[in-house]
Structure formats: structure tokens, C-alpha cells
N, C-alpha and C positions, 0 to 999 in steps of 0.2 A: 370485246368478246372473250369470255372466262371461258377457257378447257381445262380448267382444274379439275373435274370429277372427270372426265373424260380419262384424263392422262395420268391420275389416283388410279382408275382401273385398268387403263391397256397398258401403259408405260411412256416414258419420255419420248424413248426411239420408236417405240411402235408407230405411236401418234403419228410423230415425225415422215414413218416409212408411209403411214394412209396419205399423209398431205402431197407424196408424189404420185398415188397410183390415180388412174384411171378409171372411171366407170360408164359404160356407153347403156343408155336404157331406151330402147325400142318400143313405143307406145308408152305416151303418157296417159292414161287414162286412171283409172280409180286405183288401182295396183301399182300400175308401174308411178303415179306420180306419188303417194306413197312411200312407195322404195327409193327413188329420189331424196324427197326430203329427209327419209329415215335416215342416209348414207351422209347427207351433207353432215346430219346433227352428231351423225359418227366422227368425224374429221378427215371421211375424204376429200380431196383438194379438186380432182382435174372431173368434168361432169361432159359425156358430149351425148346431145338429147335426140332423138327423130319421133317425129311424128309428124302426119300431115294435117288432121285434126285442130277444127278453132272449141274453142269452149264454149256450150251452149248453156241456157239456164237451166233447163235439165241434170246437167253433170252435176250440178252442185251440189247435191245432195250424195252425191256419190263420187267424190273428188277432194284432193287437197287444196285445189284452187277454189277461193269462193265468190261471191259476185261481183267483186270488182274488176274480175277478169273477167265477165262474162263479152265474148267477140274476139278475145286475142287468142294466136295461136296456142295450143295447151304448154308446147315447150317453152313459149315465151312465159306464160304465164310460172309453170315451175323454175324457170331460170329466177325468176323475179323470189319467188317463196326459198330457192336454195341461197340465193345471195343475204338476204336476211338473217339466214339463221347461222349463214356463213359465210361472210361476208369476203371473205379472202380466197373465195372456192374460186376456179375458173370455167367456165361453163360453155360449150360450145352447142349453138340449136341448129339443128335441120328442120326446116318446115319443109316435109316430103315424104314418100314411102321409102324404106329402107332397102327396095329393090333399088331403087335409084341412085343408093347410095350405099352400096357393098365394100366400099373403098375403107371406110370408117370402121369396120370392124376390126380390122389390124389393129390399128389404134388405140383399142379397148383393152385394159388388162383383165375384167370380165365384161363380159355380155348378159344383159340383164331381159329378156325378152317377154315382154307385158302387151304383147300384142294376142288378140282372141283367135284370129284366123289361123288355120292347120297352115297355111298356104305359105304366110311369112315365118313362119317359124322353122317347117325345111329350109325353106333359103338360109335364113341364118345360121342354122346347124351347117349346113352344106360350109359354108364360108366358112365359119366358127373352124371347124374341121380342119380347114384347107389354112389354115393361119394359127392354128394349133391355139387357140382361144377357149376357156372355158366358158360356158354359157349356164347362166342357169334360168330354167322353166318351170310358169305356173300356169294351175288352171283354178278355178273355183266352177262349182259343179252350180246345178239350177237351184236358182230359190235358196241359196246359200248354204245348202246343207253339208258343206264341206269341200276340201279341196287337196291341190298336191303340188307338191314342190319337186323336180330334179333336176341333181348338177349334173351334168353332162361335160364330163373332163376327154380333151381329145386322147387318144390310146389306149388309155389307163381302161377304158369300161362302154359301152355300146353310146352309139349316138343318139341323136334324140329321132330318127326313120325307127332305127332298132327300138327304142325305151315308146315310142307307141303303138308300137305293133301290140307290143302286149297293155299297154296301158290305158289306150284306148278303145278303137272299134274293135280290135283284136282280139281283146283280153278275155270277150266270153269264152272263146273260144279256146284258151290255154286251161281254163278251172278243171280245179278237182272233180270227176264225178261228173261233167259236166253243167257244174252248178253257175249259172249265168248272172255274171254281175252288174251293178247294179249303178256302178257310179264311173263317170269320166265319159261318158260316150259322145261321140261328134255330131251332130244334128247335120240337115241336108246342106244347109251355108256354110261347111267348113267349119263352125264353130263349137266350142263345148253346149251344150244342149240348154237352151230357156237363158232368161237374162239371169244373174248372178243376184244375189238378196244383196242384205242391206248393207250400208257399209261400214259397218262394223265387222260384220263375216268377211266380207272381203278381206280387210285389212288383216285379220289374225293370217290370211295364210300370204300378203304382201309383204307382212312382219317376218313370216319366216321366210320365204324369198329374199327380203335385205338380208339379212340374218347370214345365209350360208351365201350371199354372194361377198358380203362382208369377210366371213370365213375364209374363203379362197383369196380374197389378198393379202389375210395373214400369212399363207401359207410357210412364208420363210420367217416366221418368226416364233417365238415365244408361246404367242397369245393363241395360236393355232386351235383347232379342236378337233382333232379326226371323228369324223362321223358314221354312224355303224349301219348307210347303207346307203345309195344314190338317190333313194325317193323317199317323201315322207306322207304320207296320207293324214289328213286330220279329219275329222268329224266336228261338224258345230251342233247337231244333232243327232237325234239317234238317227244312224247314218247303217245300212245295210251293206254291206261289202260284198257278201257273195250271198247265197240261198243257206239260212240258217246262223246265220254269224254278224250280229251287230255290235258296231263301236257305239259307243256309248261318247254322249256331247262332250266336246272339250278332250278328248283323250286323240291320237296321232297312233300311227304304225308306220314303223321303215322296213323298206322294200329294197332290195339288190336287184334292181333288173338287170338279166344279160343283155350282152350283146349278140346278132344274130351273125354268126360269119359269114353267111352271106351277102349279107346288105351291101349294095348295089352303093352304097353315100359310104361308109367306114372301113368295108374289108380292104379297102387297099392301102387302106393307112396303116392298120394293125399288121400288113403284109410285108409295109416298108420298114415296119420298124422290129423286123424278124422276129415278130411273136408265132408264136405258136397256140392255134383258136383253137380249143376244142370244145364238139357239143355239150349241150349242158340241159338236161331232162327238167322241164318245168310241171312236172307231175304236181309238186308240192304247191305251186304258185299259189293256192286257196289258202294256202297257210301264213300266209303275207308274213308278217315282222317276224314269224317262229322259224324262219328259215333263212338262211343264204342262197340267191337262187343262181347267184352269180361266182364261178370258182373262185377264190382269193388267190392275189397275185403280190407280190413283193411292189411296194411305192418304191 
């Protein structure tokens, strides 16, 4: 196995620093296995998978796994497509729900959370928080018409309670003018609203999901990229953001969501770590990427 283009672009030591880190990804399904194999083909080394999920013939067309796995667990099946592409990776699976197994998160240098349900994804922030764990989360909206990515770093910037208040059921309610938006909303199941299209759409915002989890374990290095806001919004079409304001296909907008100082899961982390919250007026919110909605704070 050649990592000479690999290590032409990140560096010797970079390389070297991914072959130690960790990445724990929670639901392997069309996204999260995706971000998986994306990471393995990066040169990270250490992989530990959950999901309780076997692969049906259904997924196939919407998965990295293809029909030779059809019956096996999905993380056995990505364990099997990470060792391939990298063969030197180490991979550890859980066949189970990730409530069951909250221990593992420690263990993660990020947290990669590809599960659909509102329900596991608190917990895992909840955790994530409580073990000072960066996590990062995505959603892809119905019928693929776009989707969003945020890091959610513990201290530094609101959790992921805080970042859907306004990002999801919430968010009409923060707009400019009262203008009611349009895209992220949670349907009666807990989940993002309609199945997600095809997988191709999917994967452009799985792509950016690897991408900035990738990011976060440069962080001490070189290769790093600081990024100019906690969320990214993309469009795969013409995608309507609020009442009168459409992105246009293929283009993205970054978001600063606050944090809410209240929140009942964060405020007492930001409390310990003798920060100082103050409110932060979401007037602007409608104005997504033309603004910072969240104070800047010294890294």
C-alpha cells in the first residue's frame, strides 16, 4: 500500500500523527460509512465503529457496502472495505446502540455521529461534553436538496442541545422579520424530515463531514485549517433558506451558531471553565454566512 500522494500532500509527520489518532463513528449507514472509508483512505490508523444495523439489499444503493455484504452487520461490513483500503488500520466494531455503549466515547479523538435519530445524538453530545470530545454532526435534508455539517467543540462554542435549538425545530422561530425557514426541520420520528435522495447528495455533505472531522485531528499541526464558522449549510439544489433568499445548487453558507447560556447539557461546563457567557442577539440569524452570530473568543 503506496501513501506517497497522501504524504506529498499532508506531510511525513502529519501522516505519521493520523496513523495514531482515533475516530469513533456512530451509525454506519449511507453517510457515516462514507466517512469511514473517506478517513481510512486519509491515513487514519485507529477506527472503533457502532451500530446495531445488519445490511439489507435495500442499502445498497445507498451505502459503501455492496452486495457482498448483504446480511452482515454494517460495521462488520465497513471494517472489512476500511481494511482494504488500509490495511494496517485497526478497527474496533460494536454491533449495538451507542446508548449501550457510552464508555467508547472517551476513547474517540473525534466523534463522528451519522446516526438520524434527534434522540442519539443528545446522548452523545451529552457524553461528548462530559469527556471533553469534539463531535462532529450532520443532517441531509428530504429528497436531497441539501444538507449541514457542525463541529461542536466542547467550551469553545455551544453544544449540539444549543446548535438545534436554533438549527432545527427552532430556527423558524429565531428568523429575520419572522421569515419561516425552510430546511432542517425534525419530522414526528425524531428524524430529519422524508428519506434523504440519492447517494450522491448524500455523500457531498458525508464528504464534508469527513473533511472537518479530518480537520480536528490536525489540529496540532501544520495541516490545520481554521474555519470561519461551526456550521456549513450546502445546497444540491435550489434550496430555499428562509422566505425570499435562495442558494443556489452546489454553493454552501457558514453559520456561527451560539451557544444558549442557559442550556441545561453545557452551561455548566462553560461555568467551570470560568468563562464569562454573554447574551448574543440572533436578530441577524436570516442573514446566515454575512454574519457572526456567535461573539469571537481567543482559541
Amino acid at each position: 500500500m503506496s501513501w506517497d500522494r497522501v504524504e506529498r500532500l499532508l506531510g511525513k509527520d502529519v501522516l505519521a500523527h493520523l496513523r495514531t489518532r482515533t475516530v469513533g463513528i456512530v451509525g454506519l449507514g449511507s453517510g457515516g460509512s462514507f466517512v469511514a472509508v473517506s478517513l481510512a483512505m486519509s491515513g487514519v490508523g485507529h477506527f472503533i465503529l457502532v451500530d446495531n444495523d445488519v445490511l439489507e439489499l435495500g442499502n445498497v444503493v445507498r451505502h459503501a457496502a455492496d452486495a457482498r455484504y448483504v446480511g452482515q452487520p454494517k460495521v462488520e461490513a465497513v471494517a472489512d472495505l476500511i481494511k482494504r483500503r488500509n490495511p494496517s488500520a485497526e478497527v474496533k466494531t460494536v454491533v449495538g446502540r451507542i446508548e449501550d455503549h457510552l464508555d467508547l466515547l472517551k476513547d474517540m479523538d473525534v466523534i463522528v455521529a451519522g446516526v438520524d435519530g434527534e434522540g442519539p445524538k443528545y446522548v452523545i453530545n451529552q457524553v461528548a461534553m462530559e469527556h471533553n470530545r469534539t463531535a462532529v454532526f450532520a443532517g441531509v435534508y428530504e429528497r436531497g436538496e441539501g444538507g449541514d455539517v457542525c463541529v461542536i467543540h466542547p467550551v469553545e462554542g455551544p453544544c449540539y442541545a444549543c446548535w438545534a435549538e436554533h438549527l432545527r425545530e427552532g430556527l423558524s422561530d429565531l428568523a429575520h422579520d419572522d421569515e419561516e425557514l425552510d430546511y432542517g426541520m425534525i419530522g414526528p420520528d425524531g428524524t430529519l424530515a422524508a428519506e434523504p435522495g440519492l447517494w450522491l447528495h448524500v455523500v457531498r455533505v458525508a464528504s464534508v463531514q469527513a473533511d472537518l472531522a479530518l480537520n480536528h485531528l490536525l489540529l496540532d499541526t501544520e495541516a490545520y485549517r481554521k474555519m470561519p464558522g461551526n456550521t456549513v449549510v450546502m445546497a444540491n439544489t435550489h434550496l430555499e433558506i428562509y422566505e425570499g433568499r435562495v442558494a443556489l445548487p452546489y454553493t454552501a453558507e457558514w453559520v456561527s451558531v451560539p451557544r444558549n447560556p442557559e442550556c441545561l447539557v453545557c452551561s455548566h461546563v462553560h461555568q467551570q471553565a470560568g468563562e464569562r457567557v454573554d447574551e448574543v442577539s440572533l436578530s441577524d440569524l436570516a442573514t446566515l454566512g454575512n454574519v457572526t452570530l456567535e461573539q469571537e473568543e481567543d482559541d
